[in-house]
ROSE-4610 file (N, C-alpha, C; in Angstrom, 1 decimal, always signed):
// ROSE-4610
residu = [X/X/X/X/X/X/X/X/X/X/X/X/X/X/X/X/X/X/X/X/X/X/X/X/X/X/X/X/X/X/X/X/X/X/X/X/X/X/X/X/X/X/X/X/X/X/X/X/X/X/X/X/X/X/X/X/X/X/X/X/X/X/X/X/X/X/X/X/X/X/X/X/X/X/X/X/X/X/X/X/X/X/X/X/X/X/X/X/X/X/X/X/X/X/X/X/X/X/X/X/X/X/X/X/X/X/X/X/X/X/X/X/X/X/X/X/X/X/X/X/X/X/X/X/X/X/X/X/X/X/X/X/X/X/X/X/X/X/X/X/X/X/X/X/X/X/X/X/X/X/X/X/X/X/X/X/X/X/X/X/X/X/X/X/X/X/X/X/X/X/X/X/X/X/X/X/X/X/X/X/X/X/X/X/X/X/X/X/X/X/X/X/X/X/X/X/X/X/X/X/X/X/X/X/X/X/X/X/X/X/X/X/X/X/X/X/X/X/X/X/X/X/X/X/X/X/X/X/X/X/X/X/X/X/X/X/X/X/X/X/X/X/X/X/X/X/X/X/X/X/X/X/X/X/X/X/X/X/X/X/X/X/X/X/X/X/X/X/X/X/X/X/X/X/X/X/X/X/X/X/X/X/X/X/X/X/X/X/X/X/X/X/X/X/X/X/X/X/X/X/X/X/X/X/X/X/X/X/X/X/X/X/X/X/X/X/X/X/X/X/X/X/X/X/X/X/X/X/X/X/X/X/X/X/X/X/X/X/X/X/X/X/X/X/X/X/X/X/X/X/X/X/X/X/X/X/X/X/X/X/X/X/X/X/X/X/X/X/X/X/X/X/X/X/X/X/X/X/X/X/X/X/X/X/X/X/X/X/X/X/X/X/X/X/X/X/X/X/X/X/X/X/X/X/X/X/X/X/X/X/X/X/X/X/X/X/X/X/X/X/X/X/X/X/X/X/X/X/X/X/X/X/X/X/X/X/X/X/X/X/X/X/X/X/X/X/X/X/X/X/X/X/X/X/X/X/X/X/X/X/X/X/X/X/X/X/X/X/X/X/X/X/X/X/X/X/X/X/X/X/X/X/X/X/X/X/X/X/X/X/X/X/X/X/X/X/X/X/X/X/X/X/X/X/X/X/X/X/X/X/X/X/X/X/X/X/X/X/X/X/X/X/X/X/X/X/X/X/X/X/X]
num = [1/1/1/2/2/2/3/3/3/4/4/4/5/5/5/6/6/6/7/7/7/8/8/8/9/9/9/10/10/10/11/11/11/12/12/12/13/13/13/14/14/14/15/15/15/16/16/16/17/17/17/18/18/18/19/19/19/20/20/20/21/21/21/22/22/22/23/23/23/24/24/24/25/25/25/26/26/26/27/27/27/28/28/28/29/29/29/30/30/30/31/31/31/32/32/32/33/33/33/34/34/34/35/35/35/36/36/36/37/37/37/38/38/38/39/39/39/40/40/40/41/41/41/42/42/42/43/43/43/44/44/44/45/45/45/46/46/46/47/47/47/48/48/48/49/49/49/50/50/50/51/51/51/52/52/52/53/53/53/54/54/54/55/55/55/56/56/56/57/57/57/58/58/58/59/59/59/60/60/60/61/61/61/62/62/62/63/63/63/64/64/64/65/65/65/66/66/66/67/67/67/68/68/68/69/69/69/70/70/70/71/71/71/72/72/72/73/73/73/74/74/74/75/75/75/76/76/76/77/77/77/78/78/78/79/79/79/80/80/80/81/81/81/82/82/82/83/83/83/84/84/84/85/85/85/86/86/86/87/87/87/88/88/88/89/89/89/90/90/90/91/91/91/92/92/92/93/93/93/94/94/94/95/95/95/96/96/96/97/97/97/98/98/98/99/99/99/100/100/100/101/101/101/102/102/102/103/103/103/104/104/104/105/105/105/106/106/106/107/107/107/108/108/108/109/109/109/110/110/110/111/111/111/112/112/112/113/113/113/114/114/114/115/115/115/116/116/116/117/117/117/118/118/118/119/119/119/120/120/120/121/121/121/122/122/122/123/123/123/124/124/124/125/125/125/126/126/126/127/127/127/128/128/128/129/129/129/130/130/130/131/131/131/132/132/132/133/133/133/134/134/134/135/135/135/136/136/136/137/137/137/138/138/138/139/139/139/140/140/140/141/141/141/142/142/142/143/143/143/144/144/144/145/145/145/146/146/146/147/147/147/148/148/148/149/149/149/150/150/150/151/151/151/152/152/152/153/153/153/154/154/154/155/155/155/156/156/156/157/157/157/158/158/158/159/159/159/160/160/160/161/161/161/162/162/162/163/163/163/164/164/164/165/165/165/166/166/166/167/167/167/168/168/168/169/169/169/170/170/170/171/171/171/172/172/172/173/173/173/174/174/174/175/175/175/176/176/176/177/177/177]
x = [+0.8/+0.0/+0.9/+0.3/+1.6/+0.7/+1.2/+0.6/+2.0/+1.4/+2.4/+2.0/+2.6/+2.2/+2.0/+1.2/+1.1/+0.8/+1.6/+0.9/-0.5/-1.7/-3.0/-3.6/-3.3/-3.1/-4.8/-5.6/-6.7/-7.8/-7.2/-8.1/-8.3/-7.6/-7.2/-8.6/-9.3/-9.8/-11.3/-11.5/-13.0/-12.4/-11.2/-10.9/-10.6/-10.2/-10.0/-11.1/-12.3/-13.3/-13.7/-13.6/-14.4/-13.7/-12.5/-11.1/-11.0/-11.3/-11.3/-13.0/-13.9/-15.2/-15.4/-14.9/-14.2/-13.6/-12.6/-11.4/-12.0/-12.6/-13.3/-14.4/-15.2/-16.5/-15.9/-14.5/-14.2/-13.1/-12.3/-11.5/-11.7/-13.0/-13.6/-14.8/-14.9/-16.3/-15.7/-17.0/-16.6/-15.9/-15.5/-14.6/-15.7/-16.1/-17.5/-18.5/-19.6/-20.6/-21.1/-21.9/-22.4/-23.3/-24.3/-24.6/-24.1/-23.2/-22.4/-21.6/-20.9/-20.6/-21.3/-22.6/-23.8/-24.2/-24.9/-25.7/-24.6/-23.7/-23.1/-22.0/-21.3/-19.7/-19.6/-20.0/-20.2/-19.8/-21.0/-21.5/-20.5/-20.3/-19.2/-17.5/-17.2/-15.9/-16.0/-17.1/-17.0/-17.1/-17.9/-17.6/-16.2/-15.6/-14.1/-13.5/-13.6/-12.6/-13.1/-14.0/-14.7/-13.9/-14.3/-13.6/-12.2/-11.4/-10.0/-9.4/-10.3/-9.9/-10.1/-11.2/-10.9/-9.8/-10.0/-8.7/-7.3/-6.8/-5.8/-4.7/-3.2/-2.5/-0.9/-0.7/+0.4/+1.5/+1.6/+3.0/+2.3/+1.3/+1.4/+0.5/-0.2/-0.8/-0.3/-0.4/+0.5/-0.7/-1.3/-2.1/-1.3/-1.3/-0.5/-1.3/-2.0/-2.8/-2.3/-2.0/-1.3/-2.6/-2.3/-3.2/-2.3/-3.4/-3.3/-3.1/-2.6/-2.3/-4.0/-5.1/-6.1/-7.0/-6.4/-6.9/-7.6/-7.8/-8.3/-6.9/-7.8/-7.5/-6.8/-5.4/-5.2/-5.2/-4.5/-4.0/-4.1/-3.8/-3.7/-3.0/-2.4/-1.8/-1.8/-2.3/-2.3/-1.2/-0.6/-0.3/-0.1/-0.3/-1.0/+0.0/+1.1/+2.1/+1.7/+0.6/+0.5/-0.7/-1.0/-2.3/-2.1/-1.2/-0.5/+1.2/+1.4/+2.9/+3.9/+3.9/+4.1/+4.6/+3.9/+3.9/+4.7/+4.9/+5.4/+4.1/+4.5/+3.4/+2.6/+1.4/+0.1/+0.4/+0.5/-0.1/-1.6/-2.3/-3.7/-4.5/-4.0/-5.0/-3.8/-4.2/-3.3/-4.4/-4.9/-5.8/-5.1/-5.2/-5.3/-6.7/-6.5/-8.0/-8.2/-9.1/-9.4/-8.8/-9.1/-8.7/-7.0/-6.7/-4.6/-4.4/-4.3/-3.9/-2.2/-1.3/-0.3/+0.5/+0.1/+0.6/+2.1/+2.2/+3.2/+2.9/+1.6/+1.4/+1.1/+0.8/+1.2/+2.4/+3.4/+4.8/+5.1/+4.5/+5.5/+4.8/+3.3/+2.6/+3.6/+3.3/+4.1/+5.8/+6.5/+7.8/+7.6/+6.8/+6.9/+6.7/+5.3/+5.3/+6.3/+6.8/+8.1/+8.9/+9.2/+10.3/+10.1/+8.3/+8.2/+8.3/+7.6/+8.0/+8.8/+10.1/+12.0/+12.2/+11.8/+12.0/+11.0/+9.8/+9.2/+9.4/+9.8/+10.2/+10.8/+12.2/+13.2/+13.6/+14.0/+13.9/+13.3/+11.8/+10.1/+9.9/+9.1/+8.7/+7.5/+6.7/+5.4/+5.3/+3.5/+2.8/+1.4/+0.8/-0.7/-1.0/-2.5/-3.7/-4.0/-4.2/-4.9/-5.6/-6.9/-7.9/-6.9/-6.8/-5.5/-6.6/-8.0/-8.4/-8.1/-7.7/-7.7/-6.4/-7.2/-5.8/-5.0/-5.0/-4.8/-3.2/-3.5/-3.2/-1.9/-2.4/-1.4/-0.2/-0.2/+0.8/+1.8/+1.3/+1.5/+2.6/+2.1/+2.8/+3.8/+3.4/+4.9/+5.7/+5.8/+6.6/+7.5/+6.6/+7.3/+7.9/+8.2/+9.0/+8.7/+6.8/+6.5/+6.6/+6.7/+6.9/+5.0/+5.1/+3.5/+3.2/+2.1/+1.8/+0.1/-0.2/-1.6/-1.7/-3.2/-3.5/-5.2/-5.3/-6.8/-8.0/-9.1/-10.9/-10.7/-11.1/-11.8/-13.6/-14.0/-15.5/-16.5/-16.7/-17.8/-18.8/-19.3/-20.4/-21.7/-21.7/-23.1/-22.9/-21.5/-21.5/-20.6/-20.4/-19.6/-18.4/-17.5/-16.1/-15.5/-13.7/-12.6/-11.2/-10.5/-9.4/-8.5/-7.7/-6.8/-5.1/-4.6/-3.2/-2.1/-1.2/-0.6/+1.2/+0.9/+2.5/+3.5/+4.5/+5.9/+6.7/+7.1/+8.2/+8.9/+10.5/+11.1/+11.8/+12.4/+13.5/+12.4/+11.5/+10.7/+11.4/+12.2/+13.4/+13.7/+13.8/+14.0/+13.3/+12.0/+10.9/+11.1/+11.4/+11.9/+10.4/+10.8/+9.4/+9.7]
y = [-1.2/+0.0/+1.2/+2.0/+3.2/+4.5/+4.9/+6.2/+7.2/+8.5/+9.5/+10.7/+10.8/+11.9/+12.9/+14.2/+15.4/+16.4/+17.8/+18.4/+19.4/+18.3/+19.1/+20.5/+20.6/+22.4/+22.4/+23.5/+23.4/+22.9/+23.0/+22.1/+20.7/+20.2/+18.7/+18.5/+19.4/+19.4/+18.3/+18.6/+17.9/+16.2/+16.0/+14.9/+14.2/+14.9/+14.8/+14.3/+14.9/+14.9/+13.5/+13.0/+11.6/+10.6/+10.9/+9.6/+9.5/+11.1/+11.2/+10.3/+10.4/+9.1/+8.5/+7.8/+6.5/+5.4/+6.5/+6.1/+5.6/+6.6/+6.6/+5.9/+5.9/+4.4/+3.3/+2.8/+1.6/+1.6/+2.2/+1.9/+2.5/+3.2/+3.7/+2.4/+1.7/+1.1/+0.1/+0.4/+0.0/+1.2/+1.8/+3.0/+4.4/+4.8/+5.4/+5.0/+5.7/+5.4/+4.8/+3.6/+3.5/+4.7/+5.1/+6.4/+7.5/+8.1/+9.0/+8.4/+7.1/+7.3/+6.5/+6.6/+6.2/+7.7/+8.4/+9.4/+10.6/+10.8/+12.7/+12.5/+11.2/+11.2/+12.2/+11.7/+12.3/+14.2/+14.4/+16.1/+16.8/+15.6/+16.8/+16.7/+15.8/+15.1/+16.5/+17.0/+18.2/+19.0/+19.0/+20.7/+21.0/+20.0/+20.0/+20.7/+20.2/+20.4/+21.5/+21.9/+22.9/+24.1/+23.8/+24.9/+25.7/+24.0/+24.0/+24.9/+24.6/+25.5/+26.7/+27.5/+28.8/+29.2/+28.5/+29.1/+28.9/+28.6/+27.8/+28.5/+28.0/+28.7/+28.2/+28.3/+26.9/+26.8/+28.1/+27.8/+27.4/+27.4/+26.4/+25.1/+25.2/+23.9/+22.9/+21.7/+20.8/+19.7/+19.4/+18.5/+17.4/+16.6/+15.6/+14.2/+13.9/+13.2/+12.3/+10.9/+10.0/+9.4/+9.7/+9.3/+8.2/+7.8/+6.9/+7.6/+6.8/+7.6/+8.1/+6.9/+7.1/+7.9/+8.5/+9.6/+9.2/+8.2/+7.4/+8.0/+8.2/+9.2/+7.3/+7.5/+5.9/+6.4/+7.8/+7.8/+9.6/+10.0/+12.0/+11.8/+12.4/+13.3/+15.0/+15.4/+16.8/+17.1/+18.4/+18.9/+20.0/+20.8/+22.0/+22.4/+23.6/+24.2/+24.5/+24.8/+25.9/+25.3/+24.4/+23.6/+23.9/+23.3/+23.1/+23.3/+24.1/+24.4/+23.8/+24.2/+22.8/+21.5/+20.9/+19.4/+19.5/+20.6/+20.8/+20.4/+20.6/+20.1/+19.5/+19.6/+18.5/+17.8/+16.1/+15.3/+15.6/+16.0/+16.4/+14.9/+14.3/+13.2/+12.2/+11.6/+10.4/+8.9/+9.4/+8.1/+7.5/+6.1/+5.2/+5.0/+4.7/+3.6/+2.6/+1.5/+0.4/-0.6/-0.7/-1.8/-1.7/-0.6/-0.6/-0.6/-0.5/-0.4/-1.5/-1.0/-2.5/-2.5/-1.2/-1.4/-0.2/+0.2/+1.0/+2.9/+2.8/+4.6/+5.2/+4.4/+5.4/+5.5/+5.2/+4.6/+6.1/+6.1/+7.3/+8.6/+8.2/+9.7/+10.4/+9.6/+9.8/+10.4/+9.6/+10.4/+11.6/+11.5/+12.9/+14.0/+13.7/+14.8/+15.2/+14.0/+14.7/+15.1/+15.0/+16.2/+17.1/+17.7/+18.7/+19.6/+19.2/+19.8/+19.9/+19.1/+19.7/+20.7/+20.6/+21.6/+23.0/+22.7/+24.4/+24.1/+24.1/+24.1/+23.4/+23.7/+22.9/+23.0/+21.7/+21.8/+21.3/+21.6/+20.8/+19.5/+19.4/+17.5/+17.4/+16.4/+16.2/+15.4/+15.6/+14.8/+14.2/+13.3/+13.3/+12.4/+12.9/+12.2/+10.3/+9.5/+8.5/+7.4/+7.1/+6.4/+5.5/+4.8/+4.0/+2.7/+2.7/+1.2/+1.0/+2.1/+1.8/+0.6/-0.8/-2.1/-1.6/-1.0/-0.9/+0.5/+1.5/+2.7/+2.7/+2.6/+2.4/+1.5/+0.3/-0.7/+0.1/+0.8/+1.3/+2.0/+3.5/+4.6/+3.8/+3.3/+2.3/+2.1/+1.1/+0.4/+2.3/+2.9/+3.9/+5.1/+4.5/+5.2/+6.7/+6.6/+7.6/+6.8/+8.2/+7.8/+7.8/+7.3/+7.4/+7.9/+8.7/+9.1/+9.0/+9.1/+9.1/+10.3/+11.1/+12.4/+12.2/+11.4/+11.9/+11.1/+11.9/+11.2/+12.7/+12.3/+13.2/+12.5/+13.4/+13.5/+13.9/+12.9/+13.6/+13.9/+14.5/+15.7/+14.9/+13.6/+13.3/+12.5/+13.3/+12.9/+11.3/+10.5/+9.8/+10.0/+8.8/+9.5/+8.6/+8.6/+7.7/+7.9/+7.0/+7.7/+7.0/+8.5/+8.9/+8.9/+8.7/+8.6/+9.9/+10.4/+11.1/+10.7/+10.2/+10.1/+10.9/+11.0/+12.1/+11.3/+12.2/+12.0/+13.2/+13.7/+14.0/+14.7/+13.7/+14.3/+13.5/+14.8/+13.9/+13.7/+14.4/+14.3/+12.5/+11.9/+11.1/+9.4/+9.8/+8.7/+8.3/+6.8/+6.2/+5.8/+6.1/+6.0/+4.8]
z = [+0.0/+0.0/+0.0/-1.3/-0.9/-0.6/+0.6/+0.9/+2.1/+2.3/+2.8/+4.0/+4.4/+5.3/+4.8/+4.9/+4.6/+5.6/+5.8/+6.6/+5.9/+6.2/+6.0/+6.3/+7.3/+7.8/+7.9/+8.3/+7.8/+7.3/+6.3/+5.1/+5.7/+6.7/+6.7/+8.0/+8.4/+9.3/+9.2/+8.3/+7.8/+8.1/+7.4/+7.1/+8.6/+9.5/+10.9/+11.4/+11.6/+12.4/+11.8/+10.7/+10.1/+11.1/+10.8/+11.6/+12.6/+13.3/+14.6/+15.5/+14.7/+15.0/+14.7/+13.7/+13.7/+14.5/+14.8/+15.9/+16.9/+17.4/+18.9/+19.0/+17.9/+17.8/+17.6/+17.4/+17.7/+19.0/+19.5/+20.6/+21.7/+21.6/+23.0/+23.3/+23.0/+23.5/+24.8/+25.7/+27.1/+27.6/+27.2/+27.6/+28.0/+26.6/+27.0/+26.5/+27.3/+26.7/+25.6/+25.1/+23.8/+23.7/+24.1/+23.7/+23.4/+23.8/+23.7/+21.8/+21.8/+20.7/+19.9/+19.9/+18.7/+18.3/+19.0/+19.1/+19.2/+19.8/+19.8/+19.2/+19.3/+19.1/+17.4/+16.5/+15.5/+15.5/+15.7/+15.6/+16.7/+18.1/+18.9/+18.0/+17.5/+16.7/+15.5/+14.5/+14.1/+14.7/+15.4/+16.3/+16.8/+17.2/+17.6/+16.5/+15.2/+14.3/+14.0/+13.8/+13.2/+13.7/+15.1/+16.2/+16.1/+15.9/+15.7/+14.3/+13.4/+11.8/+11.8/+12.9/+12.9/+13.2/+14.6/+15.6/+14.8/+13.5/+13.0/+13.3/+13.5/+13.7/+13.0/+11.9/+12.1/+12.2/+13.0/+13.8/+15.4/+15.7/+17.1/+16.8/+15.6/+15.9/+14.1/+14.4/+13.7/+13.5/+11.9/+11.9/+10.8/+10.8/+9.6/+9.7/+8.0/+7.6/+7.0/+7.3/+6.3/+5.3/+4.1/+2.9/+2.2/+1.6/+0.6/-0.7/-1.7/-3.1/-3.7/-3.1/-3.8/-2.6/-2.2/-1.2/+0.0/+0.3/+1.6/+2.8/+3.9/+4.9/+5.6/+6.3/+7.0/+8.1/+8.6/+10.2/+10.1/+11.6/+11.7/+12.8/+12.9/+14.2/+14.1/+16.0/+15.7/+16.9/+16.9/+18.1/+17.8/+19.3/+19.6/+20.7/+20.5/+21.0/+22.8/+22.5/+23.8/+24.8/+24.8/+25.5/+27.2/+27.3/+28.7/+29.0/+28.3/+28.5/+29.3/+31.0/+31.9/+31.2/+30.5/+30.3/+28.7/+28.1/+26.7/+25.5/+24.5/+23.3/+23.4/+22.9/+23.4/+21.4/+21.8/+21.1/+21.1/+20.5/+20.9/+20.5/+19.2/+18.6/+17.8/+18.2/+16.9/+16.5/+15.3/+15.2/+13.9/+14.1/+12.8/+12.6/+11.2/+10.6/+11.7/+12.1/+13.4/+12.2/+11.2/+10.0/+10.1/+10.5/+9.7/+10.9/+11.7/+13.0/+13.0/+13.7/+14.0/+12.1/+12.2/+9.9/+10.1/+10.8/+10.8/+11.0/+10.7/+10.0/+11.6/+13.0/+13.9/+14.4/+14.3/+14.4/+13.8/+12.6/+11.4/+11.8/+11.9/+12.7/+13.7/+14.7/+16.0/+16.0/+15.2/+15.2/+13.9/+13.0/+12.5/+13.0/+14.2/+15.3/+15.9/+16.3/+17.3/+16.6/+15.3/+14.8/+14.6/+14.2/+13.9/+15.9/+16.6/+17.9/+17.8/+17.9/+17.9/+17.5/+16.2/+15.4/+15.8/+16.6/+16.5/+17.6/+19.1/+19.9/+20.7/+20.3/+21.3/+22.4/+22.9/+24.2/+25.2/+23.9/+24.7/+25.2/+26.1/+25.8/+24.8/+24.7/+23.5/+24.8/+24.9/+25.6/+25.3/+25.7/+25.1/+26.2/+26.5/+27.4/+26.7/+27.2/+26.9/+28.1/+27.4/+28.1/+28.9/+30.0/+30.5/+30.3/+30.1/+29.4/+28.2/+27.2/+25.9/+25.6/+25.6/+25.7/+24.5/+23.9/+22.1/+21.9/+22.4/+22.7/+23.8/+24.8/+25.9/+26.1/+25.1/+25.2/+24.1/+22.8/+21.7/+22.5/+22.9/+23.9/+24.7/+25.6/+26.2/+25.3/+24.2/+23.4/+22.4/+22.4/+21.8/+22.3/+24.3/+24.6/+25.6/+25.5/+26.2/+28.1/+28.9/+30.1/+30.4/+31.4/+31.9/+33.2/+33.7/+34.8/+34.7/+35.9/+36.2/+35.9/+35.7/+35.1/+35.6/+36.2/+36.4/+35.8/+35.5/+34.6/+34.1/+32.8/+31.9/+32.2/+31.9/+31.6/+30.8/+29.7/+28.8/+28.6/+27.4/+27.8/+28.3/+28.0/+28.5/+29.7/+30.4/+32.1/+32.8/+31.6/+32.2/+32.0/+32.8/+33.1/+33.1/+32.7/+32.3/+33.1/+33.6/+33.9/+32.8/+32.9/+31.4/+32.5/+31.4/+31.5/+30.9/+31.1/+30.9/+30.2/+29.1/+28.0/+27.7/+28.2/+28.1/+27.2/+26.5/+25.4/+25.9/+26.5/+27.2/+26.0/+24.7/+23.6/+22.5/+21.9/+21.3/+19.5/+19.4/+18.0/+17.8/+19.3/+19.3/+18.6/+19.1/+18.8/+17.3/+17.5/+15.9/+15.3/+14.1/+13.0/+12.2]
């Protein structure tokens, strides 16, 4: 399969919000709600993005779409400079397809982010939140080097709640793709 990274910028955002409920209607279940992602995951997954393309900024925020030659969306990563400073760069999102998953393209997401942080802010760490049930995600993050800490429950909008995990990447130039 030949496909590539691109930084989407903007424009990439529609394409986000599809991947991004996708993602989460298959690797969030048991995690949240079935309700939540039958019924809202969708419309809040745009509104997110929606949100995010005004506010665009691209020297703090970083979205990169791995496509296919025939334009099929496989994986995204975003990060977002200034979320939480403290903790360095927010990985905001990194989804694969639930089909590719274990294929390589978050391996390449992941350290392309980190070089682009290096490079727009050095010195930083890259961090990102995750579900600590997500079996899928969390083994992934270990094996690639992130440190882990507890961080708490997030809580979504229709009230239930998850405890999430907290992934440091210290020298994120580092993370092999």
């Amino acid at each position: 399969m030949d496909w590539k990274i691109v930084d989407a910028g903007a424009s990439g955002c529609d394409d986000a919000a599809e991947l991004h409920t996708l993602s989460w209607k298959s690797a969030y279940r048991g995690i949240v709600s079935d309700k939540y992602l039958d019924e809202d995951c969708a419309a809040d997954r745009r509104a997110f993005w929606a949100a995010r393309a005004k506010e665009w900024d691209p020297a703090k925020i970083l979205l990169l779409i791995a496509r296919r030659d025939d334009g099929l969306v496989l994986g995204m990563s975003c990060a977002v400079t200034e979320a939480e400073p403290e903790f360095g760069v927010l990985l905001d999102n990194l989804h694969v397809r639930p089909d590719l998953k274990r294929g390589g393209i978050g391996r390449a997401l992941i350290a392309a982010t980190g070089r682009w942080v290096a490079a727009r802010a050095p010195g930083s760490a890259m961090y990102l939140y995750a579900y600590r049930d997500n079996a899928i995600a969390v083994p992934f993050y270990r094996r690639m080097g992130g440190e882990e800490a507890d961080a708490g429950m997030y809580t979504f909008k229709d009230g239930t709640s998850a405890p999430i995990l907290r992934f440091t990447w210290r020298d994120p130039a580092k993370i092999a793709g």
